[in-house]
TORPA-4810 file (N, C-alpha, C, O; in nm, 3 decimals):
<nodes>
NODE_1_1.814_-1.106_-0.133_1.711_-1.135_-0.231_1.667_-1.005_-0.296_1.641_-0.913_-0.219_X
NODE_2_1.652_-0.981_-0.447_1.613_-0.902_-0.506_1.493_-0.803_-0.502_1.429_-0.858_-0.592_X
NODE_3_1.457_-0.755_-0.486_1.334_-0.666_-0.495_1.243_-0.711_-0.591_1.301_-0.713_-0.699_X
NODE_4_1.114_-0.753_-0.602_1.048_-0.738_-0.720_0.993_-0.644_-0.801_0.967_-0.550_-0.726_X
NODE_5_0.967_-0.622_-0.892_0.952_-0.455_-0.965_0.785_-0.496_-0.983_0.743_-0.606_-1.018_X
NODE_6_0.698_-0.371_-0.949_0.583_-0.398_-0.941_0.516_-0.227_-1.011_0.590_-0.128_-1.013_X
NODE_7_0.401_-0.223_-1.050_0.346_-0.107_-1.073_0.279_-0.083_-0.946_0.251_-0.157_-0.852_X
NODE_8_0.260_0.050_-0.970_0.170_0.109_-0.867_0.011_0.047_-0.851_-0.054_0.049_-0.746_X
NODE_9_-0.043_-0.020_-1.006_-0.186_-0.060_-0.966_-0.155_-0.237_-0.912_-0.238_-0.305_-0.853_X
NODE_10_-0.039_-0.273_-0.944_-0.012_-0.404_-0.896_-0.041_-0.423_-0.714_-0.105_-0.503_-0.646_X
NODE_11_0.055_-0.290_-0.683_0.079_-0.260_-0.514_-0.060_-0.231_-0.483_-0.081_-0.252_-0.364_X
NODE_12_-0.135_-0.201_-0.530_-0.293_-0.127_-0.475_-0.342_-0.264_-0.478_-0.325_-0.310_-0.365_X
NODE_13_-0.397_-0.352_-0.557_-0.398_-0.484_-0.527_-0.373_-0.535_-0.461_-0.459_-0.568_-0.379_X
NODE_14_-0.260_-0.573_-0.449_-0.166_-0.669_-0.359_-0.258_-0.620_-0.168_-0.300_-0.696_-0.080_X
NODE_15_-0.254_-0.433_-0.178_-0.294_-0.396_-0.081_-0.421_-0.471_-0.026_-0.433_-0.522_0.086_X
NODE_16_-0.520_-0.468_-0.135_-0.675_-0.504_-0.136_-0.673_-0.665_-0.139_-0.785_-0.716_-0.130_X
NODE_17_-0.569_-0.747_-0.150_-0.603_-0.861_-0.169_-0.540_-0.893_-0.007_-0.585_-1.000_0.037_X
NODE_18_-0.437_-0.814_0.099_-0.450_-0.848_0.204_-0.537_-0.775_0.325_-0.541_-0.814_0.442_X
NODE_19_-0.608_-0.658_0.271_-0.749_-0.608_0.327_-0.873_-0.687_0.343_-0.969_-0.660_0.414_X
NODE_20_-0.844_-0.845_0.223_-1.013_-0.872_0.192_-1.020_-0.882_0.333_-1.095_-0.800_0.385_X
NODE_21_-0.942_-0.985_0.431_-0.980_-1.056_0.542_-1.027_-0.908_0.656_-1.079_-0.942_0.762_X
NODE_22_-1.015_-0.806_0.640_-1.038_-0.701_0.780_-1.160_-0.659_0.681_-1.201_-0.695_0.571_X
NODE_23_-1.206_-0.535_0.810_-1.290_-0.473_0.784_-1.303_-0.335_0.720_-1.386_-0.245_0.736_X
NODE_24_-1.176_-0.346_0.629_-1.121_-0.268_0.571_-1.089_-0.285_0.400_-1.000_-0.230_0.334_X
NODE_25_-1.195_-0.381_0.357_-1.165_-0.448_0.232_-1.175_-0.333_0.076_-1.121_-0.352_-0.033_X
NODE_26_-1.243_-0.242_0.110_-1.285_-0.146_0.016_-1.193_-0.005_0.005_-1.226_0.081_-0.078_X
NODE_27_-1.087_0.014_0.084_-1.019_0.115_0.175_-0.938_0.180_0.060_-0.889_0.101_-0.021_X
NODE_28_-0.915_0.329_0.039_-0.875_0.382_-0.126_-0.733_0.409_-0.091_-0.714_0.488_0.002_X
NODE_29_-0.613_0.348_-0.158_-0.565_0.373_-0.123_-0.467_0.380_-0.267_-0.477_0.307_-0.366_X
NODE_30_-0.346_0.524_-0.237_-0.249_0.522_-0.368_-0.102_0.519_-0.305_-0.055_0.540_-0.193_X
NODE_31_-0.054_0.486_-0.423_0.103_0.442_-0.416_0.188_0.581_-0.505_0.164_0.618_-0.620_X
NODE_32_0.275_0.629_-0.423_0.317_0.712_-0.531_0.466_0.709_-0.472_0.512_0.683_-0.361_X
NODE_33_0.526_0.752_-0.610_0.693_0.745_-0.616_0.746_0.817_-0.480_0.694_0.921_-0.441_X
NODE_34_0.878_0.740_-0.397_0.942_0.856_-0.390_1.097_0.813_-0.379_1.128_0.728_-0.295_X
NODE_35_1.165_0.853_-0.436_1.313_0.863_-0.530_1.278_0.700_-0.625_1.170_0.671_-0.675_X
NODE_36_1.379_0.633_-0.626_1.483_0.555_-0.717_1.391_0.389_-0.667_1.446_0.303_-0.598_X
NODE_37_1.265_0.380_-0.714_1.185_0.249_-0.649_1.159_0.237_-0.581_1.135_0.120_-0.549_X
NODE_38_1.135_0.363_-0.473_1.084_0.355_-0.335_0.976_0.380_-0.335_0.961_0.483_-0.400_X
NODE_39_0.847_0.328_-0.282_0.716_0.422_-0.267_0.694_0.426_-0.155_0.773_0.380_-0.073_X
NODE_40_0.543_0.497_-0.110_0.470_0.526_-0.003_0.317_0.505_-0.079_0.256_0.529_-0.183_X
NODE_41_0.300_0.430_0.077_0.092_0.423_0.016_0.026_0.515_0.114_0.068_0.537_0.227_X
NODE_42_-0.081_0.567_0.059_-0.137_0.724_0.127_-0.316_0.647_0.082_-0.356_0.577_-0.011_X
NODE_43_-0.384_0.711_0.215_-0.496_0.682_0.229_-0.544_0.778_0.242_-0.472_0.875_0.262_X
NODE_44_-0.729_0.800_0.237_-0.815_0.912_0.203_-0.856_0.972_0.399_-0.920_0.915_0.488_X
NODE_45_-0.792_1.086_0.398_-0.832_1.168_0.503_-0.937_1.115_0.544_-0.921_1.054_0.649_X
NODE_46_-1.082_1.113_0.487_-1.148_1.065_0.535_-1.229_0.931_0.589_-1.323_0.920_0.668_X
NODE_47_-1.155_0.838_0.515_-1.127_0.692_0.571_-1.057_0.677_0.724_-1.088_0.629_0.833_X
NODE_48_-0.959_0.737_0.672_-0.880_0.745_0.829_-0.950_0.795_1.005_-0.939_0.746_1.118_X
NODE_49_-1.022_0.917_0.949_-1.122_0.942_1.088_-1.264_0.812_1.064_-1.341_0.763_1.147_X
NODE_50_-1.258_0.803_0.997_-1.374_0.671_0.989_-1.340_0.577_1.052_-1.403_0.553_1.154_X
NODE_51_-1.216_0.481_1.008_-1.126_0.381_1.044_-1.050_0.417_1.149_-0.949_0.412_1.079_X
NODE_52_-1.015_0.443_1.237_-0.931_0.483_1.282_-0.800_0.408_1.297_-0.703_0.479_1.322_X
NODE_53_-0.780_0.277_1.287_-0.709_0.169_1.269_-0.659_0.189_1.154_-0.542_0.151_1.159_X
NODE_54_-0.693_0.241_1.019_-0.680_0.260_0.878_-0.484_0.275_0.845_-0.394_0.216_0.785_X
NODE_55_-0.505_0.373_0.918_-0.329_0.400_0.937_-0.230_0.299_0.939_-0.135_0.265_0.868_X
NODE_56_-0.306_0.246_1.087_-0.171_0.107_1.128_-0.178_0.040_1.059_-0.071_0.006_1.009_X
NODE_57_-0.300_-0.023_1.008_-0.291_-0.146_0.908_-0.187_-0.101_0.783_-0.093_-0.167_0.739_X
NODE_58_-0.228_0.015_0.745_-0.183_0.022_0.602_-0.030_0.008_0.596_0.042_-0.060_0.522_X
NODE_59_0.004_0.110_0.714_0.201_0.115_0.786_0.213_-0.052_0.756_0.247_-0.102_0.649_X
NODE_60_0.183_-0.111_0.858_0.251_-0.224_0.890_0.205_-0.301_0.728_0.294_-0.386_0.719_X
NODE_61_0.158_-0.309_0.660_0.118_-0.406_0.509_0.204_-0.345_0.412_0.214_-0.394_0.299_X
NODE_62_0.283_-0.218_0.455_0.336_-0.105_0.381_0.462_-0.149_0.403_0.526_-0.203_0.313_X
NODE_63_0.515_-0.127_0.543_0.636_-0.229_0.582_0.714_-0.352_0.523_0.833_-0.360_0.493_X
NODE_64_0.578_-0.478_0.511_0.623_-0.553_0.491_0.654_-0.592_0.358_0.739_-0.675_0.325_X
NODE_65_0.563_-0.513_0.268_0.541_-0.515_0.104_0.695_-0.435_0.066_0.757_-0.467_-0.036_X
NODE_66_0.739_-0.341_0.151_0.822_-0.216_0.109_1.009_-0.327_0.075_1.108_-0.314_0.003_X
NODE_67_0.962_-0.419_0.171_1.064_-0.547_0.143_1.089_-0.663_0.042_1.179_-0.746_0.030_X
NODE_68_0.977_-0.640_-0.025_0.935_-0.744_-0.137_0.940_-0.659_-0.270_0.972_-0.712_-0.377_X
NODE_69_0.913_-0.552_-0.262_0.842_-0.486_-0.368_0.923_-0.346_-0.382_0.936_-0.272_-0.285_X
NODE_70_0.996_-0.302_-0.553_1.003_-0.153_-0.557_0.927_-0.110_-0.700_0.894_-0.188_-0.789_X
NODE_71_0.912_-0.008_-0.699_0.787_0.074_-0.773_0.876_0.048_-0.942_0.993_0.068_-0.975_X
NODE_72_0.785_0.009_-1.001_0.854_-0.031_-1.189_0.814_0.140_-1.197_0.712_0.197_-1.159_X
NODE_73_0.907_0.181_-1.246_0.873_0.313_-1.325_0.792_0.296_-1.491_0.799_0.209_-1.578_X
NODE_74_0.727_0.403_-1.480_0.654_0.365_-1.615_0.699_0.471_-1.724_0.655_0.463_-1.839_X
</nodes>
C-alpha cells in the first residue's frame, strides 16, 4: 500500500488529534525532513523533563504514522 503524501502541518495535527485523548493534548511538536519523504517528529526539551512519558508516546504515534504517511515536499 502506498504511502500517503502529507505536509508537515498536516503530520502535527494528525499528531494533536491522537494526543487529544492523553494528557498530553497541547504538546509542541515539529516534523522535519530527513532524505527522500522521510521525517522525524522532535519535541520541546522542556516538555520532555515535564512529561516524562512525552518521548514514548510521540516514538510509538511516530512509528505508526511513519507507515501511513511521507513528508509532501513543498
Amino acid at each position: 500500500m502506498p504511502k500517503k503524501k502529507a505536509t508537515a502541518d498536516e503530520l502535527i495535527w494528525l499528531f494533536h488529534e491522537k494526543l487529544a485523548g492523553t494528557d498530553l493534548p497541547n504538546a509542541k511538536i515539529a516534523i522535519i525532513p530527513i532524505g527522500s519523504g522521510n521525517w522525524s517528529a522532535l519535541t520541546d526539551a522542556t516538555e520532555r523533563r515535564r512529561y516524562p512519558h512525552l518521548a514514548t508516546t510521540v516514538a510509538r504515534i511516530e512509528k505508526q504514522m511513519r507507515g501511513r504517511y511521507s513528508l509532501k515536499e513543498s
